[in-house]
Residue frames relative to the residue before (quaternion, step in Angstrom):
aa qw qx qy qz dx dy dz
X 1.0000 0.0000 0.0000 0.0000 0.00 0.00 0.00
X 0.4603 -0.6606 0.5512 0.2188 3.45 -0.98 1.06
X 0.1982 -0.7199 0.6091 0.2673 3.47 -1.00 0.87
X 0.4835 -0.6949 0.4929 0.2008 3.86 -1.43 0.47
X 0.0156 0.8702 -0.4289 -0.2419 3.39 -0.34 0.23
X 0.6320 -0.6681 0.3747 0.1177 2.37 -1.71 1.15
X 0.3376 -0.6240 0.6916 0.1357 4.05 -1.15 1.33
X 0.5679 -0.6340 0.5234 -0.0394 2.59 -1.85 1.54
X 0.3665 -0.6886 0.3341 0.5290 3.98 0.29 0.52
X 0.4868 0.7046 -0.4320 0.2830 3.68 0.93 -0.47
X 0.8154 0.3884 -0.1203 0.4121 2.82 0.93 -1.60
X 0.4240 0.6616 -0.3741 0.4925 3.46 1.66 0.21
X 0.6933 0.2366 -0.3035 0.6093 3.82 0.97 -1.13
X 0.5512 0.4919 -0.6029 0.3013 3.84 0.28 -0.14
X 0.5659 0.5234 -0.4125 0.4855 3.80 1.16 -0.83
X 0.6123 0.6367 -0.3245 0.3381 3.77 0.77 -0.79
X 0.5080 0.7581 -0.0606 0.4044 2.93 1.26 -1.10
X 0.8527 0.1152 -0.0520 0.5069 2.74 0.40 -1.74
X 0.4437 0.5620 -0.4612 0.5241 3.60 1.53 -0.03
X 0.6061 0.5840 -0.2915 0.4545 4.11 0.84 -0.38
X 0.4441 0.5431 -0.2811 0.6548 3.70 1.27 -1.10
X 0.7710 0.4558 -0.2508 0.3673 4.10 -0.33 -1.61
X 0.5465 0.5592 -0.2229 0.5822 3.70 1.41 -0.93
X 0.4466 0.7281 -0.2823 0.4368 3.63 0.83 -1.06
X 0.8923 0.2526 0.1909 0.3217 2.77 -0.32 -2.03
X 0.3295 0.6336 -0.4971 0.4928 3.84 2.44 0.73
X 0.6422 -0.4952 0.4982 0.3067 2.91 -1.74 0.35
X 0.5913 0.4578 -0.4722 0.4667 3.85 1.20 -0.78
X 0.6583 0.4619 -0.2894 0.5192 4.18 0.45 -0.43
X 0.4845 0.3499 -0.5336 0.5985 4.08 0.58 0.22
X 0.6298 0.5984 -0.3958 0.2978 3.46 0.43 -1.62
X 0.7316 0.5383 -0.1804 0.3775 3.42 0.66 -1.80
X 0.8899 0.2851 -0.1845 0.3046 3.40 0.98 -0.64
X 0.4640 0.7400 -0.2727 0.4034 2.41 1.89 0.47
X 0.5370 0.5481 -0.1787 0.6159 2.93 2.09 -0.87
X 0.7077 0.3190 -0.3994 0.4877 3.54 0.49 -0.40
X 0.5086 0.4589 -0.4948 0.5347 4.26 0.76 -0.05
X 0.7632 0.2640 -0.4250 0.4090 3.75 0.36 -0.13
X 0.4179 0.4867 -0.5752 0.5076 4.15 0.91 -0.01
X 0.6270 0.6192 -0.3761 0.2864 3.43 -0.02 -1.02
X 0.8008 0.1806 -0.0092 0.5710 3.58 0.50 -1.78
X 0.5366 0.5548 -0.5218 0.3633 3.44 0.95 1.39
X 0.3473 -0.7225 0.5000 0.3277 3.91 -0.23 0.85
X 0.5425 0.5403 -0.4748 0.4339 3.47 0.53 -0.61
X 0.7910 0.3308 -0.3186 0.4042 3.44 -0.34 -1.11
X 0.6850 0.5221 -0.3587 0.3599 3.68 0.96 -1.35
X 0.6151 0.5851 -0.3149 0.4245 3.55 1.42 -0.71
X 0.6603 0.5402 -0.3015 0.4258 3.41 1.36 -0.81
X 0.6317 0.5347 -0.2495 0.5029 3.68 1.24 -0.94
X 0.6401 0.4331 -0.3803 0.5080 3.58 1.13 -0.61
X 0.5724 0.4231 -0.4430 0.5451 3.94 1.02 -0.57
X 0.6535 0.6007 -0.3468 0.3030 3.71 0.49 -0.49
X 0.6879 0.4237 -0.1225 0.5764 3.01 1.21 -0.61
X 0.5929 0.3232 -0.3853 0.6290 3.89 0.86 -0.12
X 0.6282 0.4515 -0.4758 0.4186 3.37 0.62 0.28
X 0.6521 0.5139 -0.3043 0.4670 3.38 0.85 -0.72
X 0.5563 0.4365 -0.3858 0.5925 3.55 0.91 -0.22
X 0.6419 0.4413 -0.4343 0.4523 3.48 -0.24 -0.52
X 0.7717 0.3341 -0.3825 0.3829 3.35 0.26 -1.18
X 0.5527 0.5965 -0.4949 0.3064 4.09 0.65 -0.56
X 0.6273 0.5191 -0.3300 0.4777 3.81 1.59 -1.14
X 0.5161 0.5386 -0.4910 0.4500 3.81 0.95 -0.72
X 0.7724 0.4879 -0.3038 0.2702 3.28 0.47 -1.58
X 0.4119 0.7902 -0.2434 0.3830 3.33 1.38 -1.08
X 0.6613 0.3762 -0.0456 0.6474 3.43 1.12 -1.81
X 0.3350 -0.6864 0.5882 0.2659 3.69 0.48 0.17
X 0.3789 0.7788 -0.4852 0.1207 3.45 0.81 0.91
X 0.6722 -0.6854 0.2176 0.1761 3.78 0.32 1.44
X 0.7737 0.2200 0.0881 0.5876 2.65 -0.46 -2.07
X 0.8177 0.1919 -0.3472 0.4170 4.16 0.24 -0.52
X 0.3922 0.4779 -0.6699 0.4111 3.77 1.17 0.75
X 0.5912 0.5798 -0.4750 0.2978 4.30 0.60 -0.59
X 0.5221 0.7023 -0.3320 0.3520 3.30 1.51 -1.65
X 0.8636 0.2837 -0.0670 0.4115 3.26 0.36 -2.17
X 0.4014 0.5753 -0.5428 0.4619 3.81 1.33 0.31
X 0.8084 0.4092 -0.2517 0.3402 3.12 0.62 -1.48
X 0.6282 0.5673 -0.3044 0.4369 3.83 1.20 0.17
X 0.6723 0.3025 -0.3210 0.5945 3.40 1.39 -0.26
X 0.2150 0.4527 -0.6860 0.5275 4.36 1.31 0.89
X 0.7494 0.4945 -0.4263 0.1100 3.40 -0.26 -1.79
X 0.7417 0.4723 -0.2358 0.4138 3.28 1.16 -1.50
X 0.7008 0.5170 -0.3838 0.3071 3.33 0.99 -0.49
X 0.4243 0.6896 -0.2504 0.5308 3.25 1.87 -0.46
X 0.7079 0.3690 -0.2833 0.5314 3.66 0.74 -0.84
X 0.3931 0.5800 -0.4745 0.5329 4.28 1.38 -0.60
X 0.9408 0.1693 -0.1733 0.2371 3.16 -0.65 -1.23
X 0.4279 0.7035 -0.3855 0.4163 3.73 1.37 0.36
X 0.5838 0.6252 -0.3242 0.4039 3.44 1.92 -0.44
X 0.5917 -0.5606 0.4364 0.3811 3.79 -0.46 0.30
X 0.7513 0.2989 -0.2807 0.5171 3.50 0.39 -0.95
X 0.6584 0.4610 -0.4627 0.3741 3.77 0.81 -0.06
X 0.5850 0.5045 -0.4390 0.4588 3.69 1.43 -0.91
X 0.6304 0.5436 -0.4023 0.3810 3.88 0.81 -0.60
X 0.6545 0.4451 -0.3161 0.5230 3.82 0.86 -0.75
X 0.5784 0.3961 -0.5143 0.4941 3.74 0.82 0.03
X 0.6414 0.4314 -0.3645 0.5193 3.46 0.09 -1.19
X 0.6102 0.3791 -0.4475 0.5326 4.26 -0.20 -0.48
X 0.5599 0.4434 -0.4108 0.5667 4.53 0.57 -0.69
X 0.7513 0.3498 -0.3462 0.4397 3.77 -0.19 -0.80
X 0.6671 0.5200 -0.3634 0.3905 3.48 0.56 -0.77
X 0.7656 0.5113 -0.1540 0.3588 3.78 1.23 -0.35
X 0.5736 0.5641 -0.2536 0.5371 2.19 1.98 -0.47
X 0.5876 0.5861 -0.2752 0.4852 3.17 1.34 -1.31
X 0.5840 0.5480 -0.2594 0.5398 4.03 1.11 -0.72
X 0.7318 0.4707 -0.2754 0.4087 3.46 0.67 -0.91
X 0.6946 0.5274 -0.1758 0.4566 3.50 1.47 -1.48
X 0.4406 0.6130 -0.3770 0.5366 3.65 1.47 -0.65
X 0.8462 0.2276 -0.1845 0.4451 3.58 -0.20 -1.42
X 0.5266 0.4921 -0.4457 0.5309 3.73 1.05 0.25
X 0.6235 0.5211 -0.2497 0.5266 3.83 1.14 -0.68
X 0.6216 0.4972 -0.2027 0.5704 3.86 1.20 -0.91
X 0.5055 0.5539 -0.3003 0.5895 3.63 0.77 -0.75
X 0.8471 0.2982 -0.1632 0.4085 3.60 -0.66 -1.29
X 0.4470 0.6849 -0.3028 0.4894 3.39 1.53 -0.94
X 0.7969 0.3475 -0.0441 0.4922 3.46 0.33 -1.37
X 0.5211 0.3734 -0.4552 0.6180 3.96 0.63 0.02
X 0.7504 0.4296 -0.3461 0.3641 3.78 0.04 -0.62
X 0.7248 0.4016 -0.3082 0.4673 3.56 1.18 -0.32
X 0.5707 0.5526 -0.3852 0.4697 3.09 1.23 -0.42
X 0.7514 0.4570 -0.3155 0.3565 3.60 0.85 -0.91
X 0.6021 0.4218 -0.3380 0.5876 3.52 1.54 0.01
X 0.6456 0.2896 -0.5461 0.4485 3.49 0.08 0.09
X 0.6043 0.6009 -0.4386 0.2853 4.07 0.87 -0.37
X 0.6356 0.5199 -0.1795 0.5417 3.01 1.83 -1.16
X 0.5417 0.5407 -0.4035 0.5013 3.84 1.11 -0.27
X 0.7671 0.4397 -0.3417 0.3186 3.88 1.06 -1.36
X 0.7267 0.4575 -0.2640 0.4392 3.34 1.51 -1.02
X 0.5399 0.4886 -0.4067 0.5517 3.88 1.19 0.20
X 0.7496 0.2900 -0.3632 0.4712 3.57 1.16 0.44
X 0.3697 0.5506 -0.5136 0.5444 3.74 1.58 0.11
X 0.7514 0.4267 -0.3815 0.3282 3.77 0.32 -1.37
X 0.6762 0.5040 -0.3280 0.4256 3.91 1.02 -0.36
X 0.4354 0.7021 -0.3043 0.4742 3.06 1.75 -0.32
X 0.7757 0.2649 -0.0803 0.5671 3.70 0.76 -1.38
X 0.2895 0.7420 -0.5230 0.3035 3.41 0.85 0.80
């Protein structure tokens, strides 16, 4: 029986690493950052996220004051703006470029785990037949 050798966790995240670098360098991640360099250098949107946020402060002080009916007001004005963010093209494209990485990220995190589990049953299938072997 061949013996296997055994990896060192280091050398498990150094493979990580470099399997992370390879991910880097996909077309869904050029994609992703390209879309976020253009949200950035857009005033619209940056103007909307900066109203988004003085809104969101206000509303913690409303809330603070246990002020009800105008915490609903100002909830229901920063839906509005965020609703009006993501109705832009370049903002529906930087989601869909986020899901796509993720979806890329969860696959090879799903392939990974995939593979330790077969490997450990067909290892455990070979040595539970070597031992019946030397019976």
């Amino acid at each position: 029986m061949t013996e296997e050798r055994l990896y060192t966790k280091d050398e498990i995240l150094a493979k990580a690493r470099d399997l992370g670098q390879m991910m880097v360098d996909t077309e869904e991640v050029d994609f992703f950052k390209k879309a976020e360099e253009k949200i950035n250098r857009n005033e619209k949107i940056q103007t909307l996220i900066s109203n988004i946020k003085s809104e969101q402060k206000e509303l913690v002080n409303l809330k603070h004051y246990n002020k009800t009916e105008a915490v609903r007001q100002k909830e229901a004005e920063i839906n509005a703006l965020h609703a009006e963010i993501d109705e832009i093209p370049i903002v529906k494209e930087f989601k869909q470029s986020q899901s796509d990485v993720n979806e890329v990220l969860q696959l090879v995190s799903t392939t990974i785990s995939n593979t330790v589990t077969k490997e450990i049953q067909e290892r455990q299938g070979q040595a539970s037949s070597a031992l019946k072997e030397n019976k």
